[in-house]
C-alpha positions as CSV (number, residue, x, y, z in Angstrom):
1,X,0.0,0.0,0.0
2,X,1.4,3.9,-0.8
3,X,1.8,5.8,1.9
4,X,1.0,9.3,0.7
5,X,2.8,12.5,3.3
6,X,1.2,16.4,3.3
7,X,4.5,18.0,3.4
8,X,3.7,21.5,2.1
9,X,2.5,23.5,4.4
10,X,4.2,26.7,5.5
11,X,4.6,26.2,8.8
12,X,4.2,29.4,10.6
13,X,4.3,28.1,14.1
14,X,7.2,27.0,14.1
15,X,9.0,30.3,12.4
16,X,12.1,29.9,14.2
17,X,13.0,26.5,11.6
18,X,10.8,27.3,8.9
19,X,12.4,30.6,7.8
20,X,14.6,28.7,6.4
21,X,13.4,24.9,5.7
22,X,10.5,22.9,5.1
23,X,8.6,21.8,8.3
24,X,9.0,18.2,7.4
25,X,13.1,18.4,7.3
26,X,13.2,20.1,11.0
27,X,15.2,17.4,12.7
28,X,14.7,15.3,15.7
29,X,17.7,13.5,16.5
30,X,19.6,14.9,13.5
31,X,17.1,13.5,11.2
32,X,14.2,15.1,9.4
33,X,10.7,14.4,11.2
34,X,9.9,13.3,7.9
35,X,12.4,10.6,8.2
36,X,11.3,9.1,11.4
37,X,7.2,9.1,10.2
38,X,8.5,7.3,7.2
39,X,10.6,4.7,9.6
40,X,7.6,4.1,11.6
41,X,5.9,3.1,8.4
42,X,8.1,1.2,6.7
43,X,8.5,-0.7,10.0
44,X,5.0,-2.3,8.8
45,X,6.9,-3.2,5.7
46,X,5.2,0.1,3.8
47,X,8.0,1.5,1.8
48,X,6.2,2.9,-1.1
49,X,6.5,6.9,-0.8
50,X,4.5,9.5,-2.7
51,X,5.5,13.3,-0.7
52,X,3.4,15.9,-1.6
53,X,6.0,19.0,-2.0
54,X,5.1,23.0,-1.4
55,X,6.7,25.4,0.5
56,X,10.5,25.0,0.0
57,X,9.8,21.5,-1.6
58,X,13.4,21.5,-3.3
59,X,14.7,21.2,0.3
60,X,13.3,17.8,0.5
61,X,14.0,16.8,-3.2
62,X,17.9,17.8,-2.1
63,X,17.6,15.2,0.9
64,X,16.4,12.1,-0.7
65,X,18.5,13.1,-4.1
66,X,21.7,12.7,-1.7
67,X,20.3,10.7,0.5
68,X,23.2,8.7,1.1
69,X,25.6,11.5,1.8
70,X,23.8,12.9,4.0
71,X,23.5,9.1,6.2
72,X,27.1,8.1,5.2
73,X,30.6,9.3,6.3
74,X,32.5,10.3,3.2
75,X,35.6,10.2,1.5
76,X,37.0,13.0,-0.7
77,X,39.9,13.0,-2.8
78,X,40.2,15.8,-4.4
79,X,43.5,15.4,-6.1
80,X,41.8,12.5,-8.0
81,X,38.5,13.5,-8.3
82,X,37.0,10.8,-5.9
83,X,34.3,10.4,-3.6
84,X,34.2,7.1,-1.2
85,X,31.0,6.5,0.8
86,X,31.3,5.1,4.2
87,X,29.4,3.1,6.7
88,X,26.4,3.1,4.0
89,X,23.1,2.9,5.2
90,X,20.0,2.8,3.3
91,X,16.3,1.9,3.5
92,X,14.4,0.3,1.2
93,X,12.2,2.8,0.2
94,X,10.6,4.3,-3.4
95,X,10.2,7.8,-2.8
96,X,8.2,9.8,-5.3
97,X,8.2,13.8,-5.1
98,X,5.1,15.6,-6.0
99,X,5.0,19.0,-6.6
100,X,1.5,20.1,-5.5
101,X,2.0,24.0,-5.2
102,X,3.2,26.5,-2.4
103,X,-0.1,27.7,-1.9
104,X,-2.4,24.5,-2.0
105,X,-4.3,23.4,0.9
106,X,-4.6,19.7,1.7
107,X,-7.8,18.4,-0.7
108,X,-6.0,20.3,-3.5
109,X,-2.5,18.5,-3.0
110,X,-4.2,15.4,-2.9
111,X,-6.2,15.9,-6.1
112,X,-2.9,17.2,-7.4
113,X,-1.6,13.9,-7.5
114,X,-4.5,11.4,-8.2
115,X,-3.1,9.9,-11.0
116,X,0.3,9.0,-9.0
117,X,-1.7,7.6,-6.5
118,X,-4.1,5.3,-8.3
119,X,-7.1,3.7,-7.7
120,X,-5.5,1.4,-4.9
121,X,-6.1,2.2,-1.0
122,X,-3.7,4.1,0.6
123,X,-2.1,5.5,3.5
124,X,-2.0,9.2,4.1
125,X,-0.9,11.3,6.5
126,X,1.4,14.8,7.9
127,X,4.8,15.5,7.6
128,X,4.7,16.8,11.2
129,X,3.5,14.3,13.9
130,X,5.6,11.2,15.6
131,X,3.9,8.2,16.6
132,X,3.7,4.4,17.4
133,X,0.6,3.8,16.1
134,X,0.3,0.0,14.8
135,X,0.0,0.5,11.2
136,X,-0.9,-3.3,10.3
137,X,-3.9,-3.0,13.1
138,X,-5.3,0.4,11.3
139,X,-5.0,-1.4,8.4
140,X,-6.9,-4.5,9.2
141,X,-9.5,-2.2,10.9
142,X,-9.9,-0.5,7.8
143,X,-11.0,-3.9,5.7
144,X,-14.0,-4.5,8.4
145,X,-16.2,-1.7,7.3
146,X,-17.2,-0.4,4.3
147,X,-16.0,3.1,5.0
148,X,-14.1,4.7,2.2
149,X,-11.9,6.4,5.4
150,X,-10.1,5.2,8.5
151,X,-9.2,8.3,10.9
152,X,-6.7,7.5,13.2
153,X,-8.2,9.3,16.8
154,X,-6.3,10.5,20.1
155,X,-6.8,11.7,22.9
156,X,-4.9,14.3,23.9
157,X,-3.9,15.3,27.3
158,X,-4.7,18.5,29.4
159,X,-2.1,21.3,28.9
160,X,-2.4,21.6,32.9
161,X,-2.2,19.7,35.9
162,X,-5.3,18.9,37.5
163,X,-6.0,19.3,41.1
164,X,-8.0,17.0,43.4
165,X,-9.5,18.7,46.1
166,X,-12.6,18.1,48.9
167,X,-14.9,20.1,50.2
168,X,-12.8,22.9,52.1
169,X,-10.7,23.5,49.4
170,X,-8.3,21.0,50.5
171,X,-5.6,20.2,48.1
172,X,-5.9,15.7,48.1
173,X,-3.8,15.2,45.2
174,X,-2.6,16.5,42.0
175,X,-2.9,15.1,38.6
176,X,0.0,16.1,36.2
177,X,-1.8,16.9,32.6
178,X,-4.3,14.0,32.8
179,X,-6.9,13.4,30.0
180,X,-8.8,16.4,28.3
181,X,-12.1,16.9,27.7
182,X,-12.4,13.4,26.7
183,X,-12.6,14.5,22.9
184,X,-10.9,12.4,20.3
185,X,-8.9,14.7,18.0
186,X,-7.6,13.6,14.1
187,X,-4.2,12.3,14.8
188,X,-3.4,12.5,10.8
189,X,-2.8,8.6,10.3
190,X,-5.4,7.7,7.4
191,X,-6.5,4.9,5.5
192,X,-8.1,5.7,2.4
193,X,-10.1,4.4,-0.2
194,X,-10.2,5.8,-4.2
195,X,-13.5,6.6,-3.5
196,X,-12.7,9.5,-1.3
197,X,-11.5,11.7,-4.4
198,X,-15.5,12.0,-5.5
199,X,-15.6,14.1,-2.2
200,X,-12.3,16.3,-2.7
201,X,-13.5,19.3,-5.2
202,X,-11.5,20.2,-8.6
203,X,-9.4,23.3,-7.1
204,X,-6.3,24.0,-5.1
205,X,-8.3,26.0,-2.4
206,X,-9.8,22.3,-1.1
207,X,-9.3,21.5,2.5
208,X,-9.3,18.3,2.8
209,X,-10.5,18.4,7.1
210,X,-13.4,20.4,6.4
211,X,-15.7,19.9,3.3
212,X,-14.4,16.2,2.6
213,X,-14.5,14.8,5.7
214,X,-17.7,16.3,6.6
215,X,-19.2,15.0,3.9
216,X,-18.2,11.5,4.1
217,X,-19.0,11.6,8.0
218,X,-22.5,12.5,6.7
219,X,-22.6,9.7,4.1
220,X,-21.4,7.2,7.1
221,X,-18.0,6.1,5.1
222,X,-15.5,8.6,7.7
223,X,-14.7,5.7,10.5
224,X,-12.6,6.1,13.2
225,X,-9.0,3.8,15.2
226,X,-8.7,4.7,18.1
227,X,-4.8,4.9,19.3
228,X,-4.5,5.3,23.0
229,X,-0.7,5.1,22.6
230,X,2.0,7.8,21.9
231,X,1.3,10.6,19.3
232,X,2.8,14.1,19.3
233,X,2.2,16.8,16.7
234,X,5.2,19.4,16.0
235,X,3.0,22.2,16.2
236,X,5.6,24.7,18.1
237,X,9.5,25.4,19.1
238,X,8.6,23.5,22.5
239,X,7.5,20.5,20.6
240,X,10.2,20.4,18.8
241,X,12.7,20.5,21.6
242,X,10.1,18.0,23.7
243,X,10.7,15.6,21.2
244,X,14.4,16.0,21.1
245,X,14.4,15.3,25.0
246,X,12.6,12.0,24.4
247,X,14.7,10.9,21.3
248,X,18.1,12.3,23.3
249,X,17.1,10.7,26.4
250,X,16.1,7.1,24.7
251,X,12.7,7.3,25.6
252,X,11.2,7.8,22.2
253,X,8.3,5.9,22.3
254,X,7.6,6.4,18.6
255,X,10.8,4.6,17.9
256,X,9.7,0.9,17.3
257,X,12.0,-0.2,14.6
């Protein structure tokens, strides 16, 4: 099965990287974001890439085009023109590059590149979440409903800690950052059938969260997998450095290859 990445966007939240890269290439670990969502899924033996390119897109092209010099250690000779690669280290992947536009929003990018896709399921996700979601369990979930789309769900934590108190205002225990609300929120791993493309509209300005998926939520085909594992979007500067902490500190629970 393809596994199809948003890697376009702009970014803007996390200005501090973005100025000056795509929001995919941002590293955790020394390696893209990009390269540890597509580690996760070729874990699950899905090595077939299609990466829908925007905002700096050449950045990424530039990665995968050297890909081995930038996982190797080198040797240059330069008094005989020579180049030695070291310690070589690749992945079996297929990586296609899609230029979808800078501007596009996520329906449109899709629609963009329909006819590199096919009329096979897929995978889909973002180029800016970790986690350790079992890909071959939302698969399976996927074939047991006739659904054209399987929405991974989380739910997220609080962004406080919660206190436990009694009736005088006495402090019993504290709760760091338990559960929200107890919403679900799109965690971005999708399965999807061909069919979804009748609901994604002819034009670049398409977001593919609202109209789409509201629509097939009305039609019954928008299902839901619920992950109660780990799953962390890159949405700030904090994330970012959160998730270097974990990966630093070998506690990266997204890492399960």
């Amino acid at each position: 099965m393809k596994v199809v990445i948003l890697a376009g966007g702009l970014g803007t939240r996390l200005s501090e990287e973005t100025d000056i890269k795509p929001k995919p290439m941002v590293e955790i670990g020394g390696k893209p974001i990009l390269w540890h969502i597509m580690k996760l899924y070729s874990k699950y033996h899905c090595n077939d890439f299609i990466i829908l390119l925007g905002y700096k897109g050449y950045y990424i092209k530039e990665y995968f085009a050297n890909y081995f010099l930038h996982q190797s250690d080198i040797v240059i000779d330069l008094k005989s023109n020579s180049m030695e690669i070291l310690n070589n280290s690749s992945e079996p992947w297929k990586v296609t590059l899609v230029d979808t536009g800078i501007n596009t929003m996520t329906g449109g990018r899709l629609n963009r590149a329909r006819s590199v896709i096919g009329n096979n399921d897929f995978m889909l996700t973002y180029g800016d979440g970790v986690s350790n979601v079992n890909i071959k369990l939302l698969e399976q979930f996927h074939s047991t409903h006739e659904g054209y789309l399987t929405m991974t769900s989380y739910q997220p934590q609080g962004r406080f800690g919660a206190l436990n108190l009694n009736n005088e205002n006495k402090v019993q225990s504290f709760q760091e950052k338990p559960k929200g609300d107890g919403g679900w929120v799109n965690a971005g791993f999708f399965v999807c059938s061909p069919q979804i493309f009748d609901y994604i509209e002819n034009n670049d300005d398409c977001v593919f969260e609202e109209g789409p998926l509201m629509k097939l939520a009305e039609d019954s085909k928008l299902y839901t997998y619920k992950h109660v594992g780990f799953w962390k979007p890159m949405d700030s500067l904090k994330d970012k450095n959160d998730l270097n902490e974990l990966w630093s500190g070998g506690e990266a629970p997204w890492k399960v290859w």
